[in-house]
C-alpha positions in Angstrom: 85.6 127.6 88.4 89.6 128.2 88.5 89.3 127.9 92.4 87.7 124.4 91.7 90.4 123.4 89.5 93.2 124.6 91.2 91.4 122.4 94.5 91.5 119.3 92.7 94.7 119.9 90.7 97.1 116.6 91.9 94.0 114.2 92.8 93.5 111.0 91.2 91.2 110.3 88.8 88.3 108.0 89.8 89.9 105.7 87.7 92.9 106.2 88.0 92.7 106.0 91.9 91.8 102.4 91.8 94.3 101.3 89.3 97.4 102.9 91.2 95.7 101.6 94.9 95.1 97.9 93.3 98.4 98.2 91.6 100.2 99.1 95.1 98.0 96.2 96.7 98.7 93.6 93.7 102.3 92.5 94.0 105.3 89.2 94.8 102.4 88.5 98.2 99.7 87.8 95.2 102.3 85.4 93.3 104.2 83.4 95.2 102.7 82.9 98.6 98.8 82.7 98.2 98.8 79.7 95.8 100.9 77.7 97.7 99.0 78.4 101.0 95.6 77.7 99.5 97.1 75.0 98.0 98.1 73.4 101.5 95.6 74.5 103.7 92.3 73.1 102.4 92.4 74.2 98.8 88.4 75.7 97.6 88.0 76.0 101.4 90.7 78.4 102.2 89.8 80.5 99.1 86.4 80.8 100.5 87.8 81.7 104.2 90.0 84.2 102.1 87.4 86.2 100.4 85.3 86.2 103.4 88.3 87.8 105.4 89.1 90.1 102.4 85.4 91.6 103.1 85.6 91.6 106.8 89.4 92.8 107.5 90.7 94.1 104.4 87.8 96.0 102.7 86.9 97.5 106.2 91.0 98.6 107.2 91.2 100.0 103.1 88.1 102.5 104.1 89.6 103.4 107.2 93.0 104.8 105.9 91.6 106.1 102.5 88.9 108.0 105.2 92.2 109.2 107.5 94.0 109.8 104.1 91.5 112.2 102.6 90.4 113.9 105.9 93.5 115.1 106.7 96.1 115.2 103.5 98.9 114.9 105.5 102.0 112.4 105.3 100.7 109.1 107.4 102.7 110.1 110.6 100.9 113.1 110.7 97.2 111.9 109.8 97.2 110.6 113.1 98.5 113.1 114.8 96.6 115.8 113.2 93.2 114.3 115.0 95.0 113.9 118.0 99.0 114.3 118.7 99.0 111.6 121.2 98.5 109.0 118.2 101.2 109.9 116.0 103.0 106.7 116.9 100.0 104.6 115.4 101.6 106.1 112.1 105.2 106.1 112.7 105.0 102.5 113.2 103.0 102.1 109.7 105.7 104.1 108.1 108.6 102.1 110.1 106.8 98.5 108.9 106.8 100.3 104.8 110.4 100.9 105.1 111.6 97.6 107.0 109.8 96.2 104.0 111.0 98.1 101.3 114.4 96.7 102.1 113.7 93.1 101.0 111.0 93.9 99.0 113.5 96.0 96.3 116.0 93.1 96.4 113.3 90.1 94.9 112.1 92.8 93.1 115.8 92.4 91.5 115.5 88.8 91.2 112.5 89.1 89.0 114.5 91.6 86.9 117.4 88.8 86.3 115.4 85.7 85.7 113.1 87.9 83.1 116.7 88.6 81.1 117.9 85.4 81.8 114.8 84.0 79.9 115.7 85.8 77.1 119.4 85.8 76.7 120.7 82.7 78.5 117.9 80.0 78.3 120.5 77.8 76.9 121.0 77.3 80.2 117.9 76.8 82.0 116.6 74.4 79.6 118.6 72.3 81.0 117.3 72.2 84.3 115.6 68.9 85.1 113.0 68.2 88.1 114.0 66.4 90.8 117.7 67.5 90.9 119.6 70.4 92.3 120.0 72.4 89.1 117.6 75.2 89.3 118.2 75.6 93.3 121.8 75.6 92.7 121.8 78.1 89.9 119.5 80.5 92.1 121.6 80.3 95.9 124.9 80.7 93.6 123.2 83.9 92.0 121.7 85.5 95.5 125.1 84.1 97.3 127.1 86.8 94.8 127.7 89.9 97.3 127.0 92.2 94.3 124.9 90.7 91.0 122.0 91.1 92.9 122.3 94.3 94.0 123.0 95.6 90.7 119.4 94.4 89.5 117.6 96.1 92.5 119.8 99.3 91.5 118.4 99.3 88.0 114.9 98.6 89.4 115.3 101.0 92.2 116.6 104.0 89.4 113.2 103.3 87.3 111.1 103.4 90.2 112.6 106.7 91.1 112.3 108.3 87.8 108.9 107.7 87.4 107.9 108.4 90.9 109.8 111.8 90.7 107.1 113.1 88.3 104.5 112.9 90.4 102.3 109.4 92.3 99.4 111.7 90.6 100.8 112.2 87.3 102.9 110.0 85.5 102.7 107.2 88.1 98.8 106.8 87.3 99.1 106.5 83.6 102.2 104.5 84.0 99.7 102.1 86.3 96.9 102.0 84.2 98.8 100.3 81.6 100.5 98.2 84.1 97.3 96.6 86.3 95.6 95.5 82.6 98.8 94.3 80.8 99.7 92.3 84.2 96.0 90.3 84.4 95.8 90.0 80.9 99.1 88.2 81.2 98.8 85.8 83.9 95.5 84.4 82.1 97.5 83.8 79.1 100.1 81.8 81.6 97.3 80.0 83.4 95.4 78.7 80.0 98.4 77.6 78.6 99.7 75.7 81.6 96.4 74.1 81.3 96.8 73.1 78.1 100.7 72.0 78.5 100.6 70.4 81.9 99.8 67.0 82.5 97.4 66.6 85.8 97.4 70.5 85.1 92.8 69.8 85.6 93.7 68.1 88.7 95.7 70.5 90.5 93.0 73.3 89.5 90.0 71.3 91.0 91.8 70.8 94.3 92.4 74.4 94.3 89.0 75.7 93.7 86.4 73.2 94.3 85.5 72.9 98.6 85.3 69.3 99.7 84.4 67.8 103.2 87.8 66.8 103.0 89.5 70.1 102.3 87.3 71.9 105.3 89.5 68.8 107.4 92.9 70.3 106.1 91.9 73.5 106.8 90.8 72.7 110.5 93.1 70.0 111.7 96.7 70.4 113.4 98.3 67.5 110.9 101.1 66.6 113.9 97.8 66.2 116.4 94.5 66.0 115.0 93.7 68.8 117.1 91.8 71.7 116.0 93.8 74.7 114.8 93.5 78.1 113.5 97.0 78.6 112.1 95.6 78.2 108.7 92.9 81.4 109.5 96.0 82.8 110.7 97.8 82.6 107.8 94.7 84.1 105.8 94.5 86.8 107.9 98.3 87.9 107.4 98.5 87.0 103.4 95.1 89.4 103.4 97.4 92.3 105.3 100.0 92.0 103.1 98.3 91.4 100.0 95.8 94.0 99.8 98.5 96.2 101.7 96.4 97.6 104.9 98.3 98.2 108.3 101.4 99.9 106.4 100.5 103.1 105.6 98.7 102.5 101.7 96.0 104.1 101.7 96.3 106.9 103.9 98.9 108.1 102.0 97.0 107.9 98.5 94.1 109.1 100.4 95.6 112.6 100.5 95.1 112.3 96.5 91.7 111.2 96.5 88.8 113.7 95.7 86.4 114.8 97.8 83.8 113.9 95.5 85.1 110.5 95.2 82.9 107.4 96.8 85.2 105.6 98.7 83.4 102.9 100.1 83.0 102.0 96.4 86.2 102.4 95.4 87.5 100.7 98.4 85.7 97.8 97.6 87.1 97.9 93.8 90.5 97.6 95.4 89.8 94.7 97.3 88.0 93.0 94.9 90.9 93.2 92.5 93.5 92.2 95.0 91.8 89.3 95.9 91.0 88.6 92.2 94.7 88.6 91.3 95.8 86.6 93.5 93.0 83.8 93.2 93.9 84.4 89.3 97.8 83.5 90.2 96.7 80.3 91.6 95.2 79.9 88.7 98.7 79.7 86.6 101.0 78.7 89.7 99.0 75.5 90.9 98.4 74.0 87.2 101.9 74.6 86.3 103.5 72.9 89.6 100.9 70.4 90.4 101.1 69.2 86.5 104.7 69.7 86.0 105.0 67.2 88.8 107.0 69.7 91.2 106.2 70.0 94.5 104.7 73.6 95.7 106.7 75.8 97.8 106.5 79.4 99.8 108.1 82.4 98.4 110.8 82.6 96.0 111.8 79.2 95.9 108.1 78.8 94.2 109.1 81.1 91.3 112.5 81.1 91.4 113.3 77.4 91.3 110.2 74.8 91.0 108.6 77.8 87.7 112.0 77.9 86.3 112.3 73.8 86.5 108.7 73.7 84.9 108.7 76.3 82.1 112.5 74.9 81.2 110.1 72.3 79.6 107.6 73.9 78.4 106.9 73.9 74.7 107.7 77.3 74.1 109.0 77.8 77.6 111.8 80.5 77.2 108.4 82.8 75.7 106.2 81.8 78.7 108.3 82.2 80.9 109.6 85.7 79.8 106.0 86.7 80.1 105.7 85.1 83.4 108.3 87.5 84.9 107.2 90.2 82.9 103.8 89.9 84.7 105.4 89.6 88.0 108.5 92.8 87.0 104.8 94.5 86.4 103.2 93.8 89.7 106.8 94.7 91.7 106.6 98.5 89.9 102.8 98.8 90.3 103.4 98.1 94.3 106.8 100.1 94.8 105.4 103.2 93.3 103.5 103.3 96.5 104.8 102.1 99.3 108.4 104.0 98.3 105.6 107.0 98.2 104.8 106.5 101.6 108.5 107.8 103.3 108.9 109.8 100.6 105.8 111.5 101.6 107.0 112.0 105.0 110.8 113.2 104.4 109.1 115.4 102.1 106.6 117.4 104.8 108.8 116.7 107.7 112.1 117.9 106.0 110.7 120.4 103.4 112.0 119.3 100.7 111.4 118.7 96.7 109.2 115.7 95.8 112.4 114.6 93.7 114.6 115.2 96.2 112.8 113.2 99.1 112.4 110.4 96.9 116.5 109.9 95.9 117.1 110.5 99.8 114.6 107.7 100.9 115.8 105.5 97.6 119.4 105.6 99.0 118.4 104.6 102.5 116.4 101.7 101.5 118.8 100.8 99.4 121.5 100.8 102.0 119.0 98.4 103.9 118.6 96.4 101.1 122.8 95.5 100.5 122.6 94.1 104.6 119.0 91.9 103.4 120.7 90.8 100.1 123.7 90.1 101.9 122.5 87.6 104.5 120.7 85.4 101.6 122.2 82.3 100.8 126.1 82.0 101.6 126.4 85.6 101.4 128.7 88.2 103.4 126.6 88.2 106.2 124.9 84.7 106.4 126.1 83.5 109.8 124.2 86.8 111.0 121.6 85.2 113.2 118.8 87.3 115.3 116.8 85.9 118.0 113.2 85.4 117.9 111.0 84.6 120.8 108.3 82.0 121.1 106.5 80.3 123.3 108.3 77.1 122.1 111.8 78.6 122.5 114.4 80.8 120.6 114.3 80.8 117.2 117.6 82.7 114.8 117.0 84.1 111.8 118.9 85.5 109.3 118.4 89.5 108.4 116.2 89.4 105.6 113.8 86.4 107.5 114.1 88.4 110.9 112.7 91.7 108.9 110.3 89.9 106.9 108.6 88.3 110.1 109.0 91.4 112.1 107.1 93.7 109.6 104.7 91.3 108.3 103.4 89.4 111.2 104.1 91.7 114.4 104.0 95.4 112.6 101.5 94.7 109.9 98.4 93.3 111.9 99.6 95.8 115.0 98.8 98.3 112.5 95.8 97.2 111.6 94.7 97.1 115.1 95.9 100.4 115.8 94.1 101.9 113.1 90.8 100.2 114.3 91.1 101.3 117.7 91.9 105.2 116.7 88.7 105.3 114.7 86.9 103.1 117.4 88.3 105.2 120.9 89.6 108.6 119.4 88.5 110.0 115.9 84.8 108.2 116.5 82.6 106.5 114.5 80.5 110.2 113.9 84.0 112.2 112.4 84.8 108.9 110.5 81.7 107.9 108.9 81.4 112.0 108.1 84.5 112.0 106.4 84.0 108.0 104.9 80.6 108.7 103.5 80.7 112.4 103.1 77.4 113.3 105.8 75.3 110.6 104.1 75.6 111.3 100.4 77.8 107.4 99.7 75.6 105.8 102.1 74.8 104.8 105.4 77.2 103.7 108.7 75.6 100.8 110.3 75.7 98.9 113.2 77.6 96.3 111.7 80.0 98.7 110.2 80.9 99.3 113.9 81.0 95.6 115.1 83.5 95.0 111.9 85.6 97.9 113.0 85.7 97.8 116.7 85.6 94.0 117.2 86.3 91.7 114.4 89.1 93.7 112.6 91.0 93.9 116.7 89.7 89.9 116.9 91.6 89.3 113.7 95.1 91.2 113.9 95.5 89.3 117.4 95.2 86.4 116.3 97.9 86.6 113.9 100.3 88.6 116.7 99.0 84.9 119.1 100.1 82.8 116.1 103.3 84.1 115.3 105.0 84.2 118.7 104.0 80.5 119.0 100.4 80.3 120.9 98.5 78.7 118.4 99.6 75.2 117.9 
């Protein structure tokens, strides 16, 4: 009996496993960027498309690194490498994407933390914000222009993150997260019904949203510039479903190592999924009533929260309240996703270096940190705006500035190369007998089927190309 608990010491909880997975799956991706593209690319169609490639690519990739995770309970460089050294790199390069994110993730992690005080204690201000002018854009490029304000915010985020991570992704992390998950859903419903209620045309914008007309399947389908058929928007499903429910950087292999061996993961795989997907078809929810009815246009990332949300809860009845809680929701989201995927280097400097768990985790807080200051500095007119890097296309060169150049490398090159990666490793080298041994524990959560291999071995590769073919330019 003390053998047994001693074995299971550190694991997660069943529960407590899918709250701190969903909460590292549910974060800014959910908020700001899957509205806006269901939104513009066929509305009730796309969220349709969405779910259906939730099931196919991001349930199945979720299984696959919680498998690799809890088979070998090693740092993610070394899960591949444990099955066979040759495919160490598979991991490296999921650790490499985590980091290269981690850098711009902590710094709009930062914004969220000044706009959810500013709410509060300078409202004065932003209630003066009218649609259709320059006001709220202005007051957020002067704010991400300053070389230091925003840093200062990340800091502060960075320090909590830290602290609570330092006790232990098993320990106070998971209770910490299964406050945070609840509070955060329970939140953005309260946003959604009362935009509902406060936004004219708010019924409108929901129905194009979530209702699938002939019309919508058209949008979805159609180049707009040609008429031509296109599958840029099932690109674009495909990459906000990687970087939503968080497969190809290195996740779930890492909390696999804390999963229990008696633990069902195909189930709680699924759970993960199904609450990813759910938050972010419960964003739209608030986002396109509150834009669409506010008479604002939507937008992609954090000019969608940041600038047309500020415009729109500035005149809200009540606004400086909803709008607190709006960035409280999203402040809850950022932690619930950073306790994680600052975990997953942290794992590794801790195994590879030898180090304390407290320890690794300053070191790799500094470093990203340090990345952070160069992608905070290149936003807006910052220090280091007129830093331009190249990227190719088929179409020509394109420059972008640090933070865009990072944020395309790692989410549309590293992310779905990961994701294909990982399918071929369990396809060519681990097998489908050692995985489906490990997955399903020899039969007891089920069986492996034939169309568990098709999924893993063709349509996962199928669908991670065709987001590397769209973003250097061959999909028109």
């Amino acid at each position: 009996m003390g053998e047994k608990v001693k074995k299971e010491k550190g694991r997660f909880s069943r529960f407590g496993y899918i709250m701190v997975a969903a909460g590292a799956a549910i974060g800014l991706g959910n908020i700001w960027r899957f509205p806006p593209l269901a939104y513009e690319n066929g509305g009730g169609v796309f969220v349709i498309v969405y779910i259906i490639i939730a099931y196919l690519l991001g349930h199945s990739v979720v299984e696959m690194e919680s498998a690799l995770g809890r088979h070998t309970r090693v740092n993610a460089v070394d899960a591949y490498g444990k099955i066979s050294k040759k495919w160490k790199f598979a991991g490296a390069i999921n650790v490499i994407c985590t980091v290269l994110i981690d850098m711009y993730y902590i710094i709009v992690s930062g914004y969220v933390l000044k706009y959810a005080i500013d709410f509060l204690v300078n409202f004065k201000t932003i209630s003066t914000f009218e649609q259709g002018t320059d006001q709220a854009y202005n007051y957020y490029v002067n704010f991400i222009s300053n070389p230091w304000q925003p840093l200062v915010y990340s800091v502060i985020l960075m320090i909590i993150i830290v602290v609570l991570l330092g006790f232990g992704i098993t320990e106070l992390v998971e209770k910490v997260t299964k406050v945070i998950l609840p509070a955060l859903m329970v939140l953005l419903l309260i946003c959604g019904i009362w935009a509902l209620f406060i936004s004219p045309g708010a019924i409108d914008g929901l129905k194009t949203y979530i209702l699938p007309t002939a019309e919508n399947w058209k949008v979805f389908t159609t180049n707009p510039e040609t008429g031509a058929f296109t599958l840029k928007p099932f690109s674009n499903a495909c990459v906000q479903i990687m970087f939503s429910v968080g497969i190809g950087w290195a996740i779930f292999t890492t909390l696999g190592t804390s999963i229990k061996d008696s633990a069902n993961i195909r189930k709680d795989s699924a759970w993960v999924t199904f609450l990813d997907t759910g938050i972010a078809i419960l964003a739209g929810f608030v986002i396109v009533p509150s834009v669409i009815g506010g008479g604002s246009t939507m937008k992609y990332g954090p000019s969608l929260i940041f600038q047309a949300m500020t415009e729109i809860f500035a005149k809200f009845p009540g606004g400086q309240f909803i709008g607190f809680f709006f960035f409280l929701a999203i402040i809850f989201a950022v932690l619930s996703t950073y306790f994680t995927i600052l975990e997953i280097p942290v794992k590794v400097v801790e195994e590879k270096f030898k180090m304390s768990h407290l320890k690794a985790t300053i070191i790799t807080a500094i470093v990203i940190l340090i990345g952070g200051v160069f992608c905070s500095l290149s936003q807006g007119s910052g220090l280091l705006s007129n830093v331009l890097l190249p990227w190719p296309s088929v179409s020509g060169i394109a420059m972008y500035n640090i933070y865009d150049w990072i944020d395309c490398f790692s989410a549309y090159v590293l992310l779905p190369l990961g994701c294909l990666l990982t399918s071929f490793f369990i396809t060519f080298k681990w097998g489908f007998k050692g995985y489906a041994a490990e997955l399903l524990k020899d039969g007891r959560d089920g069986k492996f089927t034939t169309w568990n291999k098709i999924v893993a071995s063709i349509i996962v590769p199928i669908l991670t190309i065709i987001v590397i073919l769209n973003v250097f330019g061959f999909l028109k």
